[in-house]
C-alpha positions in Angstrom: 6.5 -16.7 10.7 10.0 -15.9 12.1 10.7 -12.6 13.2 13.2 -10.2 11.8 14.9 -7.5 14.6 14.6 -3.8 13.0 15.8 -0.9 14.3 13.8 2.8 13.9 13.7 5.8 14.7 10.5 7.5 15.3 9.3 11.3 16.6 8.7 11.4 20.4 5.1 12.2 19.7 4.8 9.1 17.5 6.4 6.9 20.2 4.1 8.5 23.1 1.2 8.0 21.2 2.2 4.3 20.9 2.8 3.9 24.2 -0.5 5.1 25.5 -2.1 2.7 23.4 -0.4 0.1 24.8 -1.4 1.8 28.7 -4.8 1.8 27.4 -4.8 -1.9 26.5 -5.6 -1.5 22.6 -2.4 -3.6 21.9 -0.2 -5.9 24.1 2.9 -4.2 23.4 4.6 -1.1 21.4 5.9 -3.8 18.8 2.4 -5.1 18.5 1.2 -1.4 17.7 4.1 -0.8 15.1 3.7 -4.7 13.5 -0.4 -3.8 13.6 0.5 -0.2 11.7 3.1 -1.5 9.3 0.7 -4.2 8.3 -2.5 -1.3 7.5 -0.1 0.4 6.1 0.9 -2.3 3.6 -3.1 -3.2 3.0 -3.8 -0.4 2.0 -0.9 0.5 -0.1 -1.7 -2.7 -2.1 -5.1 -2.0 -2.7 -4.4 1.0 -3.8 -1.6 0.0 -6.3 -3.4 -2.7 -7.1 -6.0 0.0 -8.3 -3.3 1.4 -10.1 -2.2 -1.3 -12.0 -5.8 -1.9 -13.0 -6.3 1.8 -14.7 -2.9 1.0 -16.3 -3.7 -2.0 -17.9 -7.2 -0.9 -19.3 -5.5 1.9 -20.8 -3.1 0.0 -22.5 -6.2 -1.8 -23.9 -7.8 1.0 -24.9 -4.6 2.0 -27.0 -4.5 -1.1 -28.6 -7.6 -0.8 -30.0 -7.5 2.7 -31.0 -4.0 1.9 -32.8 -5.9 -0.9 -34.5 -9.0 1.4 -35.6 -6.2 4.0 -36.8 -4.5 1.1 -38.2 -7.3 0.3 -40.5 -8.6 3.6 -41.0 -5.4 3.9 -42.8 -5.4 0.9 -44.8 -8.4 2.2 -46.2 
């Protein structure tokens, strides 16, 4: 996968924080620790909003079939 160049800005705490992990050996480098992040980050954001999409589309189901039973109540 080729790799883009971004540029950020982050809180000092943030970026000390990343480098300690990095001092501590939990990740190879500081743009390890941010790729590592941005990709839990995008996890669980999908899960989640794939969640969300779920509820949406049962509800839509559920008002298709209570428009129907209204629907027919009505024709009767």
């Amino acid at each position: 996968m080729e790799m883009q160049r971004v540029t950020l800005r982050l809180p000092e705490q943030q970026l000390k924080m990343i480098d300690r992990f990095v001092e501590l050996g939990e990740f190879p480098s500081a743009s390890e620790a941010i790729r590592t992040a941005i990709r839990d980050l995008i996890d669980h954001r999908s899960e989640k909003l794939a969640g969300r999409i779920q509820l949406f589309e049962k509800a839509q189901e559920q008002a298709k079939v209570a428009g129907s039973y209204l629907h027919m109540k009505q024709g009767h």
